[in-house]
N, C-alpha and C positions, 0 to 999 in steps of 0.2 A: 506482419512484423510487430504493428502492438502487444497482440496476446501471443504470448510465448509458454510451453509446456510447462508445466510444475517441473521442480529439480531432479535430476535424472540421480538412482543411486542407486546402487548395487545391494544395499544390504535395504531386505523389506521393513529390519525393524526401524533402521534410519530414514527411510522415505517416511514412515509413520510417525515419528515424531516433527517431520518437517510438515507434516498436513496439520497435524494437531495443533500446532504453530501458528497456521494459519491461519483456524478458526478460529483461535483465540485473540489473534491479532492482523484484524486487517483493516490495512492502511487504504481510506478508498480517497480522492481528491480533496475531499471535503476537510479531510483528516492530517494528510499528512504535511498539511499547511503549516499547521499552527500547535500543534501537539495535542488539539482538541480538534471537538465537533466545526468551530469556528476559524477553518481555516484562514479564510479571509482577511481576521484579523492579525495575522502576523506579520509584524512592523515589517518595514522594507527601507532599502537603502534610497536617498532620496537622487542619488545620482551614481553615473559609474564611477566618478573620480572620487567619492565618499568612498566607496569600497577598494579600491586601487591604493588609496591611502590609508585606511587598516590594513589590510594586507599586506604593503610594504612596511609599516609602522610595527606590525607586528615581527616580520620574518626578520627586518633590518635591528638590532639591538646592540647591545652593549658589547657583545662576541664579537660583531663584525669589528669594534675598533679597539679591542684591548685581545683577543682571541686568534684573529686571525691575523692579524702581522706578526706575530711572533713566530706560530706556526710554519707559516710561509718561510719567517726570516730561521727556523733552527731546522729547518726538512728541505734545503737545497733551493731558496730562495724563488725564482724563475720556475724551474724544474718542478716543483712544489703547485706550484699555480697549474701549471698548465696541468699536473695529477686530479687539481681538482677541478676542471675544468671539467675532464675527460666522468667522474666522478656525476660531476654535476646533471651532467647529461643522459649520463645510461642509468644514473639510480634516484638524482634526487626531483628531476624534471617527470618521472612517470610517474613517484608516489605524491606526488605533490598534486599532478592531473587527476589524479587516481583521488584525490582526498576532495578535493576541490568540486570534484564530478559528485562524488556520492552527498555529498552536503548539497548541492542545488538541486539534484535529481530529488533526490527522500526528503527534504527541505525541513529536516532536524536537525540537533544537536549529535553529537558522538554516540550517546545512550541511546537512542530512537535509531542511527543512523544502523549500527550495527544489530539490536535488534531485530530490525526491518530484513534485514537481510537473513538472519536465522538467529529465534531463538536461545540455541545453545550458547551462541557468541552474542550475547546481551553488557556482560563479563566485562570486554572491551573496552566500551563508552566509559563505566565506573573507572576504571585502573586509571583510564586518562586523566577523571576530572580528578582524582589522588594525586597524578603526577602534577597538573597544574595547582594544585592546591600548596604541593609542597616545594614548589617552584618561586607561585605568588609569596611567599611566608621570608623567603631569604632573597627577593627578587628584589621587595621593599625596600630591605635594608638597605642595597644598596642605594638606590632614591632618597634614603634620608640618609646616607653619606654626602652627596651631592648636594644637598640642600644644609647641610651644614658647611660645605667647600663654598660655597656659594654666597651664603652668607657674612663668612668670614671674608669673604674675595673683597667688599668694600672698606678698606681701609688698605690708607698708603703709608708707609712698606707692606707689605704684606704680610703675614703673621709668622709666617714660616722661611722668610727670606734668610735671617740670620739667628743666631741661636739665642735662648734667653740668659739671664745673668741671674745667678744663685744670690739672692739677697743674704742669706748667711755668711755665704764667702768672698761674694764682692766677686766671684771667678765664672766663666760660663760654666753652664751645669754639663755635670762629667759627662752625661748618657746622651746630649744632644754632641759634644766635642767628640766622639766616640764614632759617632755616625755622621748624620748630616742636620741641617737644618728641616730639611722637608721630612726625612725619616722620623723626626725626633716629634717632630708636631701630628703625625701621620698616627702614629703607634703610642704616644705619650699624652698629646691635646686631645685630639679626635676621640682615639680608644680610648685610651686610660688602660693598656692590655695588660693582664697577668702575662707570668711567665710560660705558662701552661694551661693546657682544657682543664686541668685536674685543679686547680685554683680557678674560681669563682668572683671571691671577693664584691659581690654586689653587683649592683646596675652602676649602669653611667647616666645620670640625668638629662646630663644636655642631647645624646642620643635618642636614651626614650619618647624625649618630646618631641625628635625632629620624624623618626617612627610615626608617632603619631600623627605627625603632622602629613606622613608621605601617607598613612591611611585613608584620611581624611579627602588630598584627594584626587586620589583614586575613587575615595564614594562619589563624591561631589561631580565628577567626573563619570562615574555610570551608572548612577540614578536612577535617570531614563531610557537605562537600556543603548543601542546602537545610537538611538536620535542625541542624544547628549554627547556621549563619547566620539563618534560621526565630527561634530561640530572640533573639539578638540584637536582631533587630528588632523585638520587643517592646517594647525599649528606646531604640535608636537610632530608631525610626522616631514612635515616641509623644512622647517626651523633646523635640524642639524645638516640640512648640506647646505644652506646658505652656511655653515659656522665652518665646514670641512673646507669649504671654498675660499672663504677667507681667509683661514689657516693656511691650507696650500698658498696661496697666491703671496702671504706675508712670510712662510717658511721658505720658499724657495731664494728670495731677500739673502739670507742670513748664510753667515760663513759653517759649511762646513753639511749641508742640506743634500751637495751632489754627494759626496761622501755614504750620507745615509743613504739613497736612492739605490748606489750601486753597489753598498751592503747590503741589502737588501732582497733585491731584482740578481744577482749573479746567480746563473742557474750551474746547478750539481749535478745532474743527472744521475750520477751513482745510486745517491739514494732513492732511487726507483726501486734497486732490490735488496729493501730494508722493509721487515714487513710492517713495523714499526710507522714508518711515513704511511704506508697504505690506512692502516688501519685510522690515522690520526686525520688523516685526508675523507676516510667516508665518515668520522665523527662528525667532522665540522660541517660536511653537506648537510647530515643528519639534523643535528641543531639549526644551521644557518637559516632553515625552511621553516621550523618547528613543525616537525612530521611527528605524528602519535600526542599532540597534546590536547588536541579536538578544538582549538581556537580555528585552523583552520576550518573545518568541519560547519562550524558555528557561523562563522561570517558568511562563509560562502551559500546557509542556507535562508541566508537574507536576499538573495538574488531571485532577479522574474528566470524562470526554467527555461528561457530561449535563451540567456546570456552566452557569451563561449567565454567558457571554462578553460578551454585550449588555451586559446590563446590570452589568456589571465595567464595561466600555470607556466608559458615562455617568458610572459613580462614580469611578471614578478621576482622569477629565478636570475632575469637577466640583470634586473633592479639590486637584484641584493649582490649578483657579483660587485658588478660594477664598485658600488658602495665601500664592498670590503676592499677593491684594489684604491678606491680615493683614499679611503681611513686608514690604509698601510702608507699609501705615499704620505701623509703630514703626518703619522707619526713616526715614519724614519727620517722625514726632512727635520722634523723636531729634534729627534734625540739625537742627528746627525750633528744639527748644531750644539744640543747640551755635550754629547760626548767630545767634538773637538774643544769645548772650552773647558773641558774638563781638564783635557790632554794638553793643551799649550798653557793651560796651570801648572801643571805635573811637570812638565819641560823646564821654564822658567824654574820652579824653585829646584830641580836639580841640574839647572845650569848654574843656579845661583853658589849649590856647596860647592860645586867644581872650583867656581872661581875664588870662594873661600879659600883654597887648596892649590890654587897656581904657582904661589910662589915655592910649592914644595914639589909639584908633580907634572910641571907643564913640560920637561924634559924628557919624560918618560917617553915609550913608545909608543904606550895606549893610549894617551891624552888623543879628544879629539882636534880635528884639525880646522873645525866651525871655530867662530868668534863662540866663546863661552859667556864673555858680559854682553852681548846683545841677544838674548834671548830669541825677539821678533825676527831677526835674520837668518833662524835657526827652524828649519821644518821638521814636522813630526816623523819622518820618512828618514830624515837624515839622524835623528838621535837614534830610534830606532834600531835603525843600520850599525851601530855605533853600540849600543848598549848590548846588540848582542852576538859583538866580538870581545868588549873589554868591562864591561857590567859587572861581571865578576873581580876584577880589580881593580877597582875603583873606590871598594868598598860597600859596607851595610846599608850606609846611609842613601845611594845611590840607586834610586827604584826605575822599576823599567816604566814608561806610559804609551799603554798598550788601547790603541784605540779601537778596536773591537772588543776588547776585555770590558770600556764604556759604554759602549752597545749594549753590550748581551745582558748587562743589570739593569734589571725591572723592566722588562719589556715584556711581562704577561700578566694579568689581570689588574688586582688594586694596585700594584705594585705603580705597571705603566700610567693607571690615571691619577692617584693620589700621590704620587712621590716624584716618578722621574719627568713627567707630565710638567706637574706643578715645578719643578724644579730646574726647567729649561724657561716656562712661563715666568718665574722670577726674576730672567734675564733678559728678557723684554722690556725694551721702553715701553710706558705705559702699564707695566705690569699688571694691575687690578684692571683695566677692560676685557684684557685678554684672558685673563683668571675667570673673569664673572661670566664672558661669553662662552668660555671651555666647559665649565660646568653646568652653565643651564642648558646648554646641547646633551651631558651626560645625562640630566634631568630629564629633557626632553626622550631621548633616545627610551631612557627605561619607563617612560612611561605609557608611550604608543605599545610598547610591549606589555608592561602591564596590564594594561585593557583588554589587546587579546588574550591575554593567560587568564584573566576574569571571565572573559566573554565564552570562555573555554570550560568555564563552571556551571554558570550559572543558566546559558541557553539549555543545554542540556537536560538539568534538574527544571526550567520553568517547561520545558517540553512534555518531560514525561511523568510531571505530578501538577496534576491542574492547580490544587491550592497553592502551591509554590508560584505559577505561570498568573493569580489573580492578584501577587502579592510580592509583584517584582522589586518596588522600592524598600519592603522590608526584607525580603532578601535579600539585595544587595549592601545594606546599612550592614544588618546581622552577619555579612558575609566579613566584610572589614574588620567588624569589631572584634570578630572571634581569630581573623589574620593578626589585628595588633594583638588580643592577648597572648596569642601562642610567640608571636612573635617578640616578645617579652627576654625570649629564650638567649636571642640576639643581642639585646642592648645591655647583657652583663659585662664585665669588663674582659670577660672569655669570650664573649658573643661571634667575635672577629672567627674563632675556629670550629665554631658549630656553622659558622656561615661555608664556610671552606667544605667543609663535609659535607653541609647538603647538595651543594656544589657540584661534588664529587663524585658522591655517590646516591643520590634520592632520584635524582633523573635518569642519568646514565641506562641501566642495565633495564628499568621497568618501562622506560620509553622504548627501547630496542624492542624487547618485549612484544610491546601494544601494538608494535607497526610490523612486527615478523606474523601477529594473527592476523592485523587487517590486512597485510597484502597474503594472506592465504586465505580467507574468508573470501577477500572478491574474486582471486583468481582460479579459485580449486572448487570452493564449496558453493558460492551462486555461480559462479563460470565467467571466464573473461569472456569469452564469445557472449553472452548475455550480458554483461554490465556495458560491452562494446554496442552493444544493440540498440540498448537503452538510450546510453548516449548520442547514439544517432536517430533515433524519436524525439531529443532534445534539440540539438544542434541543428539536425538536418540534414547533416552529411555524418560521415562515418571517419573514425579519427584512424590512420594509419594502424595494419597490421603486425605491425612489431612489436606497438602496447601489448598486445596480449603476449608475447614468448617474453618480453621486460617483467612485465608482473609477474607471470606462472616460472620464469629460472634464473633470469639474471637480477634481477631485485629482491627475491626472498631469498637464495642463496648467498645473498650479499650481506641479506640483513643478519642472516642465520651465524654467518663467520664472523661477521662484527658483535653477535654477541657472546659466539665460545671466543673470540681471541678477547673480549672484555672481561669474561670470566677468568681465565687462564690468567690473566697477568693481575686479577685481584688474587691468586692462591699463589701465584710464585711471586709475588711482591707485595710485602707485608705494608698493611697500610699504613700512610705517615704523614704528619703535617707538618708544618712551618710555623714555628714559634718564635718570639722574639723574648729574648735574656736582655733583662734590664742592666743587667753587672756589665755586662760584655759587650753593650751596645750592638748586640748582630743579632742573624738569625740563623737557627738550628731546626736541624729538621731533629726531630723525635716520631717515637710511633705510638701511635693510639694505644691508650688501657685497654683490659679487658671491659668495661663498661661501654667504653664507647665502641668498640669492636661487635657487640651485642646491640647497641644504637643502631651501626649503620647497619645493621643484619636485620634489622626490623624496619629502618626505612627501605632495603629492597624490595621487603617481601611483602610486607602490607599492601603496595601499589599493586600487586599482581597477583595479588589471591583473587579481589570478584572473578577472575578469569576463571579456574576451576572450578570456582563456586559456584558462578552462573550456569557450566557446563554441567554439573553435577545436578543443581537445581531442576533443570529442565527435563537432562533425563529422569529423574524421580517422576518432574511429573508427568512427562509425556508414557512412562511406564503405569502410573497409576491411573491415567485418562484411559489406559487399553483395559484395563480390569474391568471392563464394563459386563454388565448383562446382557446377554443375546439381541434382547428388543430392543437395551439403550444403545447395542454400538450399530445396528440396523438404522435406528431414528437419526445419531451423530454423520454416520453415513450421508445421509437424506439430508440433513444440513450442509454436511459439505457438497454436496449437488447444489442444493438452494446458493451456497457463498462460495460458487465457484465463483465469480465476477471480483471477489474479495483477494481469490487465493489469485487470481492474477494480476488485480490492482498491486497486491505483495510482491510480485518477482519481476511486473512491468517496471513498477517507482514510478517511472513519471508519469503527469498527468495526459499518458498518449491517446486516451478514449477520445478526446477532441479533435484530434488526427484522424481516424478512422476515414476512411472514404463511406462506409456505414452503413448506407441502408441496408442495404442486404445483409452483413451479417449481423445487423442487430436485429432484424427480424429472425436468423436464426436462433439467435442466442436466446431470445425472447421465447420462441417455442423448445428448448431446452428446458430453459427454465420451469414451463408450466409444464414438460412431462415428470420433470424430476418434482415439482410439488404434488401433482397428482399423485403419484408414485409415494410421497412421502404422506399422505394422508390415509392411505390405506395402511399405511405401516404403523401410523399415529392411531389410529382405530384398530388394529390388533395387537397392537401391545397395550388396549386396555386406556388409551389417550383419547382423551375429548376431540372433537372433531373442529371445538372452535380455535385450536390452535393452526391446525392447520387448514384454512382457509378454501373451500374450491374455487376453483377457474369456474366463470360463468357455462364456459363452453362445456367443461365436464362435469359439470350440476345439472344444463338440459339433457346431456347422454344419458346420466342417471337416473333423471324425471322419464325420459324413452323407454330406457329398461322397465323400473318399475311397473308403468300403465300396460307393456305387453305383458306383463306377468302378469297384472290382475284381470288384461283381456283372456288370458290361457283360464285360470282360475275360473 
């Protein structure tokens, strides 16, 4: 069950560049430790719950509590969830085992990992550590948002609680009275935003520094590799459910939280056949896991090779639902509450013109039949009811207050944590604790993620270039400094929609990508029956037969749709961003220039060239390896006899020689061995090769010494 045959393949020329492959690169125990000779020494996790906690810290992020309640609350609530349940299970729990396995079996980075497995698909690894690189670059940003929200959060009132006063006019300034208080400090304090990408207008300083600041650490933070960051994550990764738990438990307090709950949770079922919901539902599994960015890959090739991976890949999946149903409830109990205090504002002051208006229209037949001067006595349900039979005549003045209309604004990204977030926290007593503790959870949150999206870089490159692997701490320095300067891009006073774009579109389409080749690299080209096997030389048992028909149709088929319906709705919907008009106090969506149209068309395709290239690379040179001379592909032959042990260390992975029951067939393999060296010394000695490369067996140097002396007895 250890040694299992070379790959089986239909075309001779392809089997031969998969031998070639093997010569070239084989991974023997010693080796595939550590990315060098010195297996041994590659760091290890100093416990399970060290690694349990990356892993969660990683997959758990910023998505789960500004991405996925929205999601849920605009694709049929309830109905919505249990799509992703259903999601979760059949596609994102197999690649997740699937990633998980191959990182502790091959115990490298993305780049080694796929390698290892063939050659051709070397490609892979790269695109990943691309996508993580242009992940990490806009990932920051967001971190030194938070660390500027944070900042400001110490001081009572709060900064953004009411609007500033125009010292020229003695009046509030127009563009915060226009919007709100929390939009005005969001897009005005914070950014300092043009009107448009197409307007630059410089840096914003107080951002650059706080950039920097979120670079720093980060370095400071993985220095030392896992053992540094490891320690971290004790904190960053435990630290935001103490904050969700809190929340919950002080949201649910608050008028108007059941409200949120059961906007929220009401299930739709309809849109089950909207392909729309489907496609948005295996997005977010997609992401929720970080599938294709090789952090997984990375952590998990920290692990001792008997760990179960299994059952990591049910807990962690279960971990991150969970997460995202806690981070949906406090944030519609939150905005449950902002939106009704929104709405029994809205009431009140158009109860208030009504009563303006009594003495001219209380006759009427449309007048309502509520007390109009006690406001409080008057429910949202009841004006409601009211405004939309006689709304219309009543007058202009006279607005409707629609409290799902309050709902539905800002409840998806920055939007949700910096405006409508901050602006329900403004209405808390105690304001500033609750402000300071929201944000350093958001801090927290993006930086457990962070580390993985690093750790997703950099194992990889110290894997598979040794000088890089002796010179971890200045690689990871250099790695930072070269994230803040590109990231320079961000802290312009446009920075806000180059953030949005990479957002959009830099991960998206070249992650789908990464993980439609890994899941057909393990399950077509080295074989799910063989990676299953593997895994059970690992493990020790054998992990259920349905992994393999999940990997080889229902999971690459899944992935493959999710990336033509991504494609398809980038060519029939022209791409467009969300801009904020200072004249107008709002936002506008417009659509990208042609400049930046040829932007994001470079950040897709860049992440996913190594792929051809590596493929293209390999064939060249596994074609130019065959152009050999008669003697030389006779000798290369005799090598690969000698490094068969090599070529099956390569398609075993794990370190199963240990396993063996063994005597006997390592005494087979041993006499193998020494016929294919004999064999290959006489080949070495008629093409004309010195004998002392190729070495005799003592055994067949006496037969030799035999022959000889009867020849000279004949003589």
């Amino acid at each position: 069950m250890a040694e299992k045959p070379p790959l089986p393949t239909d075309d001779a020329e392809e089997s031969h560049w998969l031998d070639e492959g093997q010569v070239e690169t084989q991974f023997g125990p010693s080796q595939v430790a550590g990315g060098g000779a010195e297996g041994q020494d590659r760091p290890a996790w100093d416990s399970k719950l060290q690694y349990v906690l990356a892993q969660v810290g990683f997959s758990v992020g910023l998505g789960n509590v500004w991405r996925f309640p929205y999601l849920c609350h605009q694709n049929g609530g309830g109905a919505f969830m249990v799509l992703y349940v259903i999601l979760l299970v059949v596609i994102g729990v197999p690649l997740f085992f699937m990633e998980l396995a191959a990182g502790q079996c091959i115990r490298q980075g993305s780049i080694g990992v796929w390698k290892h497995i063939s050659p051709k698909l070397a490609g892979i690894g790269y695109s990943s550590c691309l996508v993580c690189f242009y992940v990490a670059l806009y990932y920051n940003v967001i971190i030194a948002w938070s660390l500027f929200y944070m900042g400001n959060s110490f001081q009572y009132p709060l900064p953004w609680e009411q609007c500033p006063i125009d010292t020229a006019t003695n009046n509030t300034v127009k563009e915060c009275e226009g919007s709100s208080p929390t939009s005005y400090f969001w897009f005005r304090k914070a950014l300092d935003i043009t009107n448009s990408i197409e307007e630059s207008a410089g840096f914003n300083p107080i951002m650059t520094g706080c950039l920097l600041a979120a670079w720093a650490i980060v370095a400071l933070g993985m220095i030392k590799g896992i053992k540094s960051s490891a320690r971290v994550m004790y904190f960053s990764s435990i630290f935001p459910y103490v904050v969700l738990i809190i929340f919950l438990v002080r949201g649910l307090m608050l008028d108007g939280a059941m409200e949120g709950i059961a906007y929220m949770f009401y299930p739709k079922v309809e849109t089950w056949g909207e392909v729309q919901v489907w496609r948005q539902a295996a997005t977010q599994v997609f992401f929720a896991l970080g599938l294709g960015y090789g952090s997984v890959i990375a952590y998990s090739s920290y692990n001792p090779v008997n760990n179960n991976c299994h059952r990591d890949a049910l807990m962690v999946s279960g971990i991150n639902f969970m997460t995202s149903v806690l981070a949906s409830l406090v944030v519609f109990v939150v905005l449950g509450f902002r939106a009704k205090n929104i709405t029994l504002r809205c009431v009140a002051d158009n109860l208030g013109l009504l009563g303006e208006e009594a003495s001219h229209w209380s006759e009427q037949p449309w007048w309502p039949q509520f007390n109009v001067s006690d406001p409080s006595s008057v429910s949202i349900g009841e004006y409601q009811e009211w405004f939309s039979h006689y709304g219309s005549l009543a007058g202009p003045n006279i607005t409707d207050c629609d409290l799902d209309k309050e709902m539905n604004k800002g409840v998806e990204g920055t939007g949700l944590a910096f405006i409508a977030f901050t602006e329900a926290m403004a209405l808390f007593p105690a304001s500033p604790f609750w402000s300071t503790l929201f944000f350093l959870m958001l801090l927290n949150l993006g930086l457990s993620t962070m580390f993985g999206t690093m750790q997703g870089i950099l194992t990889p490159l110290m894997d598979n270039f040794s000088l890089l692997g002796r010179h971890r701490t200045v690689l990871t320095v250099s790695s930072c400094a070269l994230g803040f300067l590109i990231g320079l891009l961000f802290t312009q006073r446009s920075g806000n929609y180059f953030v949005t774009m990479f957002d959009d579109y830099s991960a998206t389409l070249p992650l789908i990508i990464v993980v439609v080749f890994e899941t057909y690299s393990v399950s077509w080209v080295y074989g799910a029956d063989r990676f299953l096997d593997d895994i059970e030389v690992m493990l020790k048992w054998r992990p259920p037969v349905v992994y393999k028909y999940l990997w080889k149709y229902v999971c690459l088929l899944a992935m493959v749709g999710l990336l033509v319906a991504s494609i398809l709705r980038m060519f029939f919907k022209w791409p467009t961003y969300t801009a904020w008009n200072e004249n107008t106090a709002s936002e506008d969506s417009l659509k990208y220039p042609g400049w930046a149209l040829a932007m994001i068309t470079v950040l897709i395709i860049i992440p996913t060239l190594p792929v051809p290239i590596g493929y293209v690379y390999s064939t060249l040179r596994s074609r130019g390896a065959s152009r050999l001379r008669p003697q030389d592909a006779a000798v290369a032959g005799c090598v690969a006899i000698v490094g068969q042990d090599g070529h099956r260390e390569m398609y075993t992975k794990c370190s199963s020689m240990e396993r063996l029951d063994a005597a006997l067939e390592e005494e087979e393999e041993e006499d193998e061995k020494q016929r294919g060296v004999a064999a290959c010394s006489r080949v070495g000695f008629l093409s004309g090769r010195s004998e002392e490369h190729y070495q005799l067996l003592p055994q067949q140097a006496e037969l030799e010494m035999e022959e000889e002396q009867e020849e000279d007895t004949v003589v």
